[in-house]
Residue, then its C-alpha position, 0 to 999 in steps of 0.5 A: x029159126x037159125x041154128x045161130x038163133x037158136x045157140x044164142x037163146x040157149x047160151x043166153x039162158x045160162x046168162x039168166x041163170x047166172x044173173x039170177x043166181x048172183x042177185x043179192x048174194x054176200x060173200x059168206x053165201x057164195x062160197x058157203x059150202x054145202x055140208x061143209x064140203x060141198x061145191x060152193x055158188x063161187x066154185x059152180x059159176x067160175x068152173x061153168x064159166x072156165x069150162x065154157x069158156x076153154x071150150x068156145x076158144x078150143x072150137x072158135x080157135x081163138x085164146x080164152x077170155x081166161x087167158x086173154x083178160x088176165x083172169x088167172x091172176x086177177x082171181x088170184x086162186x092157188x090152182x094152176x091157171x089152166x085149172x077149168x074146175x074138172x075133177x076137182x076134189x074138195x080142196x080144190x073146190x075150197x080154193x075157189x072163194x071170191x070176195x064179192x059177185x064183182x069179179x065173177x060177173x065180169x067173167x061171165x060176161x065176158x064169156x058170154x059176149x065171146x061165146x055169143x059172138x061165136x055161135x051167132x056166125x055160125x050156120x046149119x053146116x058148121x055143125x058137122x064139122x068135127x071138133x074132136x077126134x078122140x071119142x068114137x063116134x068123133x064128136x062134131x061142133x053140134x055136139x059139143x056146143x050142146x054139151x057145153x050148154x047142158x053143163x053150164x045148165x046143171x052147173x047154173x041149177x046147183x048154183x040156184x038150188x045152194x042159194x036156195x038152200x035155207x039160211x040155217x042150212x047155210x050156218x047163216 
């Protein structure tokens, strides 16, 4: 197997994930908040897609699909449109609400695809190019896509387990 095969079946996992989790779902589900506070299904799927995305412009060198399809406004969140989700308190999470899965999927879809389209022109020697001077040791192209794709993982699980969560759990 290539490394590109290899990046395109992990990245095509989180689309999986991600498609699963927003089958079916109303607006009330996605951004229901787990003990009133919680990260919201919105809130999980748009920062795993924010944070992929930024990441995948910053190593391919290129503009961000965020920034690129006017998705700042088309979302239309009180946040600064650099905002990726990072840290973000409760607040903050609460501003991410979205009116159906509409939106959010072409989002991710169009991450995805610019995401695919990257790692499927790279090969083994890329990876040892370093992406990232400020950890120590550097962080190399391998590493960080690898980051990349166990936090949209994690993210995409969390989404899952709050679907999941029963209805009555969910003040539904």
């Amino acid at each position: 197997m290539k490394t590109s095969e290899l990046l395109l079946d992990a990245f095509g996992r989180i689309d999986d994930i991600v498609s699963r989790v927003l089958k079916g779902v109303d607006a009330d589900r996605l951004n229901w908040r787990p003990g009133g506070t919680g990260n919201s299904i919105s809130w999980l799927v748009w920062h795993l897609c924010r944070a992929q995305d930024e990441q995948i412009a910053d190593v391919a060198g290129i503009e961000s699909v965020w920034a690129a399809g006017g998705y700042a406004a088309r979302f239309g969140f009180d946040l600064d449109p650099s905002d990726t989700g990072y840290g973000h308190s409760a607040v903050q999470v609460g501003v991410v609400r979205v009116d159906s899965t509409a939106l959010l999927r072409e989002y991710h879809e169009a991450v995805l695809r610019q995401s695919l389209d990257y790692v499927g022109g790279l090969s083994d020697s890329d990876l040892d190019r370093v992406v990232d001077k400020r950890w120590d040791p550097p962080v190399t192209l391998g590493v960080r896509l690898i980051s990349i794709v166990d936090d949209c993982v994690q993210h995409g699980g969390q989404a899952a387990y709050v679907k999941g969560l029963p209805a009555d759990s969910a003040g539904q």
